[in-house]
TORVOSE-49473 format. One record per residue: y, x, z of N, C-alpha, C, O in turn; residue in one letter. Coordinates in steps of 0.02 Angstrom, whole numbers, plus 50000, padded with zeros to 5 digits. Layout:
% residues N
+-------+-------+-------+-------+-------+-------+-------+-------+-------+-------+-------+-------+--------+
|   n_y |   n_x |   n_z |  ca_y |  ca_x |  ca_z |   c_y |   c_x |   c_z |   o_y |   o_x |   o_z | residu |
+-------+-------+-------+-------+-------+-------+-------+-------+-------+-------+-------+-------+--------+
|     Y |     X |     Z |     Y |     X |     Z |     Y |     X |     Z |     Y |     X |     Z |      a |
...
+-------+-------+-------+-------+-------+-------+-------+-------+-------+-------+-------+-------+--------+
***
This chain:
% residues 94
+-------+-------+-------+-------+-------+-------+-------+-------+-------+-------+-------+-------+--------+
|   n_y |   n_x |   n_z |  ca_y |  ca_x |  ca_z |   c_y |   c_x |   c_z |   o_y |   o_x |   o_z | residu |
+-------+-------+-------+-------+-------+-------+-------+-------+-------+-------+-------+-------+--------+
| 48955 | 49724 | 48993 | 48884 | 49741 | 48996 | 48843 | 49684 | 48965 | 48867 | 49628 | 48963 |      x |
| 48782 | 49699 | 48941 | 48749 | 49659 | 48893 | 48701 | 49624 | 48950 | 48663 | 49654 | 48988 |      x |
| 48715 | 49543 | 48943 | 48658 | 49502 | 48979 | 48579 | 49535 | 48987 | 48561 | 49532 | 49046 |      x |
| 48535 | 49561 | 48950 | 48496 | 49571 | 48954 | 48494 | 49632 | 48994 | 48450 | 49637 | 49037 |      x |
| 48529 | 49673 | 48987 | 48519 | 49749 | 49023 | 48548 | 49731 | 49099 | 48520 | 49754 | 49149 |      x |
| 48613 | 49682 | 49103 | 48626 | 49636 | 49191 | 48569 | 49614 | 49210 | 48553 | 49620 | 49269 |      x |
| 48525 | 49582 | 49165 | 48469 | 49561 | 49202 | 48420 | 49607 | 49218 | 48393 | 49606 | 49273 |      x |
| 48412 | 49632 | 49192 | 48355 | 49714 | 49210 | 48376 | 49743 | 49274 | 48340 | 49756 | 49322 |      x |
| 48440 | 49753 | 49266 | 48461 | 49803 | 49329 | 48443 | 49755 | 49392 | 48406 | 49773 | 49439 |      x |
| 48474 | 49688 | 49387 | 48466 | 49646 | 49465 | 48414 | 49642 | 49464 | 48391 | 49664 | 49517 |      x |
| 48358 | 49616 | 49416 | 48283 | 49622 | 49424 | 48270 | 49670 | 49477 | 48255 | 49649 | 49533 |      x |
| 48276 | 49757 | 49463 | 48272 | 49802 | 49488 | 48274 | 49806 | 49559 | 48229 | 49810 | 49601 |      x |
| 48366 | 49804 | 49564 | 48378 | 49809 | 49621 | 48343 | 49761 | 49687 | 48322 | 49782 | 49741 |      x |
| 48345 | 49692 | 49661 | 48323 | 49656 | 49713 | 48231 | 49666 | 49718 | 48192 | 49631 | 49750 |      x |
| 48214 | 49727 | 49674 | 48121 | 49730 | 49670 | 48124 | 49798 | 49721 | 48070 | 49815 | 49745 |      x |
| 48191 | 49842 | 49740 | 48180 | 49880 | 49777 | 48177 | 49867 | 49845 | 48136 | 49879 | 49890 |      x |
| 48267 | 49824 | 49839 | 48258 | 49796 | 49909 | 48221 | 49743 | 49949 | 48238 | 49727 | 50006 |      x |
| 48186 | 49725 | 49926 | 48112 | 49693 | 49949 | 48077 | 49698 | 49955 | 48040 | 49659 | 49985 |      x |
| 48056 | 49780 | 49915 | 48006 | 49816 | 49958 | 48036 | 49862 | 50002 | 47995 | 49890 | 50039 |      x |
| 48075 | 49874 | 50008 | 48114 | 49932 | 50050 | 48116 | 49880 | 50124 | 48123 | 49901 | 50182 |      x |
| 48108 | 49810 | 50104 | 48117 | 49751 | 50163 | 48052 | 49749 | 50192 | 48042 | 49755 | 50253 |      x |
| 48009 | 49741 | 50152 | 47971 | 49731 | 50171 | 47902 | 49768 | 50201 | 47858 | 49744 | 50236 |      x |
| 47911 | 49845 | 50170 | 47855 | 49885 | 50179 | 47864 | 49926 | 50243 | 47821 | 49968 | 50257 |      x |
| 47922 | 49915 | 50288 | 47945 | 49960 | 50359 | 47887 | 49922 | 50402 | 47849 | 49957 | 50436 |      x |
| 47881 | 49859 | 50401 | 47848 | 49794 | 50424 | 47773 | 49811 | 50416 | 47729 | 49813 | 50458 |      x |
| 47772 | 49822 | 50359 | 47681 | 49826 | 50332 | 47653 | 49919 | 50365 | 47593 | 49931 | 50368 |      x |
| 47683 | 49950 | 50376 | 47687 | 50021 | 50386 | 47677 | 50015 | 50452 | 47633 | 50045 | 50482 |      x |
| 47714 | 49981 | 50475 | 47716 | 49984 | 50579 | 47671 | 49946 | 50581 | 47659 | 49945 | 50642 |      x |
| 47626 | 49904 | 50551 | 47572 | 49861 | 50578 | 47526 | 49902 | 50548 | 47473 | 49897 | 50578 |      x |
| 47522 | 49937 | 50507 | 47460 | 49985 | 50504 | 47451 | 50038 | 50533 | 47394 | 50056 | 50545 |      x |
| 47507 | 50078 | 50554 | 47518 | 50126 | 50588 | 47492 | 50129 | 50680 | 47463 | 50166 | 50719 |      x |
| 47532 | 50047 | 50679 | 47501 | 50028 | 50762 | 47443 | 49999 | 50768 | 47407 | 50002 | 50818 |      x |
| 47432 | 49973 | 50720 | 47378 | 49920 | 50737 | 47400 | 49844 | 50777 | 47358 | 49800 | 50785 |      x |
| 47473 | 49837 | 50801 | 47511 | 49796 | 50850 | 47511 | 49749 | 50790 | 47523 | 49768 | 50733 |      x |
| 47497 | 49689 | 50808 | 47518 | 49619 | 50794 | 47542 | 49549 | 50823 | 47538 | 49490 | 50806 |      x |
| 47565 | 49584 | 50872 | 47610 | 49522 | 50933 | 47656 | 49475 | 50909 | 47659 | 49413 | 50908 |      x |
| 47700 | 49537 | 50881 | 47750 | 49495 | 50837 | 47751 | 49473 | 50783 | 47804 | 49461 | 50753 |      x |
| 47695 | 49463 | 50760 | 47697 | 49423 | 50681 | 47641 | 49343 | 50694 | 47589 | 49327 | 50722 |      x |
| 47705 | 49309 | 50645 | 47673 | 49246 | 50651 | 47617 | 49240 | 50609 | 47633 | 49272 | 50559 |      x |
| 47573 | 49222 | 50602 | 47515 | 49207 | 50567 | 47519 | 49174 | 50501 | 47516 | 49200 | 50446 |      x |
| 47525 | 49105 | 50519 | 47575 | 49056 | 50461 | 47613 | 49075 | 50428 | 47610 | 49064 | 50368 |      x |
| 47681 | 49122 | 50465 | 47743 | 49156 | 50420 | 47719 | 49204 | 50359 | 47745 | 49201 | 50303 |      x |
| 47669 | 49246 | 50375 | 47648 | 49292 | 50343 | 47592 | 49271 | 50294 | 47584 | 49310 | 50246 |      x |
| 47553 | 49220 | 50297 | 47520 | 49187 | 50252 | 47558 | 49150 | 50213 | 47544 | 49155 | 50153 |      x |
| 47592 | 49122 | 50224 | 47647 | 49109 | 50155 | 47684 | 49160 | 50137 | 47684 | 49168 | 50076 |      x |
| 47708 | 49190 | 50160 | 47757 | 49248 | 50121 | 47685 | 49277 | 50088 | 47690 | 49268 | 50027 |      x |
| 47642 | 49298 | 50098 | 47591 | 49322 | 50059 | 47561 | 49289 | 50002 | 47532 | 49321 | 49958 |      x |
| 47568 | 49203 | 50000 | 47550 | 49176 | 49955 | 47591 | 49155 | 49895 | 47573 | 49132 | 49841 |      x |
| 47673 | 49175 | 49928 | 47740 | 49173 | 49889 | 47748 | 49237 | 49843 | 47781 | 49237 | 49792 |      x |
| 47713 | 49295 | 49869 | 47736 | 49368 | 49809 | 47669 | 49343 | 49760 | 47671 | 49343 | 49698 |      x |
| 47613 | 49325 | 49797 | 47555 | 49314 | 49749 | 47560 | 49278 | 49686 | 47534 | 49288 | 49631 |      x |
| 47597 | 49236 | 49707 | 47619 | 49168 | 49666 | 47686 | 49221 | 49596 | 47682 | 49229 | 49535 |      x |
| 47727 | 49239 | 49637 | 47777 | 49276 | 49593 | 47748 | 49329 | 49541 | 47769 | 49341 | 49484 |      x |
| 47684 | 49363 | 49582 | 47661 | 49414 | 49540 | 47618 | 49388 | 49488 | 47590 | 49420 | 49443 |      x |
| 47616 | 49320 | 49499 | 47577 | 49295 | 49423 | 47640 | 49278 | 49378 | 47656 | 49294 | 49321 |      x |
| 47661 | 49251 | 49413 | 47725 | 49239 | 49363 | 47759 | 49273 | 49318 | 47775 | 49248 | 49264 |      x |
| 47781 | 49354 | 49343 | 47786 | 49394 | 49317 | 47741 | 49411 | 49274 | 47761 | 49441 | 49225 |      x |
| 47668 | 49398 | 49281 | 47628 | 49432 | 49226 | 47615 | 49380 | 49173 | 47572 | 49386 | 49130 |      x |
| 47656 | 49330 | 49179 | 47614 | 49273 | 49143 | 47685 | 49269 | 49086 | 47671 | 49262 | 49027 |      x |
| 47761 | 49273 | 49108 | 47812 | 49248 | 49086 | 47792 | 49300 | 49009 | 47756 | 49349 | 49004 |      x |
| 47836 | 49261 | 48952 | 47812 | 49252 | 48906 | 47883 | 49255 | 48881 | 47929 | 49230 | 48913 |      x |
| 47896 | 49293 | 48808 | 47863 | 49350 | 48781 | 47834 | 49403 | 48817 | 47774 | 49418 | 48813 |      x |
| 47896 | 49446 | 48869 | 47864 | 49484 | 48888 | 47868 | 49499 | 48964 | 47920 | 49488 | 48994 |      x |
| 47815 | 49525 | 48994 | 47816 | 49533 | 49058 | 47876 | 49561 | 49112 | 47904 | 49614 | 49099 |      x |
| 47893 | 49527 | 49168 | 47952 | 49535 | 49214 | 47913 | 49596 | 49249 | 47866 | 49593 | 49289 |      x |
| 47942 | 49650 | 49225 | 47884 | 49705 | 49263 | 47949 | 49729 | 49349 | 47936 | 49779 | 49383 |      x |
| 47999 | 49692 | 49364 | 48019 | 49693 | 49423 | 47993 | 49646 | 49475 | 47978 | 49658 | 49533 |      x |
| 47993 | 49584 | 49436 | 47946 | 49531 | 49486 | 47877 | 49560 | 49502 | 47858 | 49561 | 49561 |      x |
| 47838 | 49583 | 49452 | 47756 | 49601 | 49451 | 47772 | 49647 | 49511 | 47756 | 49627 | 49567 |      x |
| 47799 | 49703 | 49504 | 47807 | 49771 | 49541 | 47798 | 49732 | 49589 | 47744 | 49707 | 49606 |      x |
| 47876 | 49719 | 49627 | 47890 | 49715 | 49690 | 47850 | 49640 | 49722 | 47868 | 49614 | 49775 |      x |
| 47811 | 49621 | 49693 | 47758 | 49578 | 49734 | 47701 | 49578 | 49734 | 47666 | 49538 | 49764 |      x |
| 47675 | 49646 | 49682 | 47618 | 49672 | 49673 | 47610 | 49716 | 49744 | 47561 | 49704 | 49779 |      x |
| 47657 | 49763 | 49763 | 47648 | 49806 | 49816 | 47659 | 49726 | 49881 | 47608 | 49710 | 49912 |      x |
| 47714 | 49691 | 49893 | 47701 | 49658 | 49945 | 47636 | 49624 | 49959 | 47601 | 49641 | 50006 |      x |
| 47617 | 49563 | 49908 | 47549 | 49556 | 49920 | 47487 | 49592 | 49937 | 47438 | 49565 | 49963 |      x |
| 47490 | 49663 | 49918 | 47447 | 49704 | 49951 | 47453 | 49720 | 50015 | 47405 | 49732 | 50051 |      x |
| 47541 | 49720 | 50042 | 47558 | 49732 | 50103 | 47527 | 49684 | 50160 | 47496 | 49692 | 50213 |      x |
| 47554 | 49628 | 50118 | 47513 | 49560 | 50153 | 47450 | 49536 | 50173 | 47441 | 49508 | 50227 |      x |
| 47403 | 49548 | 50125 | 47326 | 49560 | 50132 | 47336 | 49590 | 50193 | 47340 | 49557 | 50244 |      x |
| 47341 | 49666 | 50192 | 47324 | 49715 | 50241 | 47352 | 49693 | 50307 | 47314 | 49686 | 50355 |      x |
| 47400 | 49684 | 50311 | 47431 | 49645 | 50356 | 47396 | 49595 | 50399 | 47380 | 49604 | 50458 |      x |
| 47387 | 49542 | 50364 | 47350 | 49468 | 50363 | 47270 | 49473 | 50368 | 47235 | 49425 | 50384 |      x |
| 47234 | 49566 | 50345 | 47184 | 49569 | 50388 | 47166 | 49595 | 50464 | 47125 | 49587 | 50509 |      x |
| 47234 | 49638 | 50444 | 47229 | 49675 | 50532 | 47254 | 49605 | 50596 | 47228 | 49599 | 50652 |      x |
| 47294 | 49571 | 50576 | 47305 | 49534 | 50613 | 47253 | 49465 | 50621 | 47268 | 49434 | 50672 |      x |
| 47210 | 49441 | 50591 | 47170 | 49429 | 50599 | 47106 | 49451 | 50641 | 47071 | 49420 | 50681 |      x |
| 47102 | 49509 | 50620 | 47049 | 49565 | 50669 | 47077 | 49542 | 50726 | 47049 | 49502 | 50763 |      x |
| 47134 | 49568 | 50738 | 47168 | 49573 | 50821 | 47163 | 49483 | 50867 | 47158 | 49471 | 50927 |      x |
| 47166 | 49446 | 50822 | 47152 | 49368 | 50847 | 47112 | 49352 | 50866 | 47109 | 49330 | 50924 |      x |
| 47056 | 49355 | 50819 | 47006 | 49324 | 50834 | 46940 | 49340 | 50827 | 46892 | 49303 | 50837 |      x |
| 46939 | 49428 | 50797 | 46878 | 49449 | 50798 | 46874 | 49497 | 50865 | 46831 | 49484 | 50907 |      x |
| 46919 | 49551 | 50873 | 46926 | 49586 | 50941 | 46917 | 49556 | 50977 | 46872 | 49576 | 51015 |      x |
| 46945 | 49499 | 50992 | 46939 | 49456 | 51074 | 46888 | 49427 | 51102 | 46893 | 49401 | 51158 |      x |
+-------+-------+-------+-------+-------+-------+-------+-------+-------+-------+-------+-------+--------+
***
């Protein structure tokens, strides 16, 4: 198999399973509104880690890593949302 097309596919795969990781997580905190179990800190970096990747992806040069972009384009959104509801629940509800 040709290096470039190996790299496409793992690109892929590991852009599914990371959102497939990560969006069960972002779904049950929107769904519940529950934020007990999420650390604050944990999730502000993991949110500032896809942010960071999804530039990367858009920035790498010639041409864009459209598996990195993807799969940290949807997490960072996960994260936001996430990282606002749980915020709400901290320290504006109370």
């Amino acid at each position: 198999m040709e290096q470039g097309i190996a790299f496409e596919i793992c690109g892929w795969i590991a852009s599914i399973s990371m959102i497939l990781g990560y969006l069960p997580q972002a779904i049950e905190t929107i769904r519940t509104r529950n934020t007990d179990g999420i650390a604050l800190p944990t999730f502000l970096m993991m949110g500032i880690g896809a942010f960071c990747f999804l530039l990367q992806g858009l920035l790498h040069k010639p041409d864009i890593l459209w598996a990195l972009f993807v799969t940290n384009f949807i997490t960072t959104i996960c994260s936001i949302i996430v990282f606002a509801i749980k915020i709400y629940n901290d320290y504006i509800k109370k």
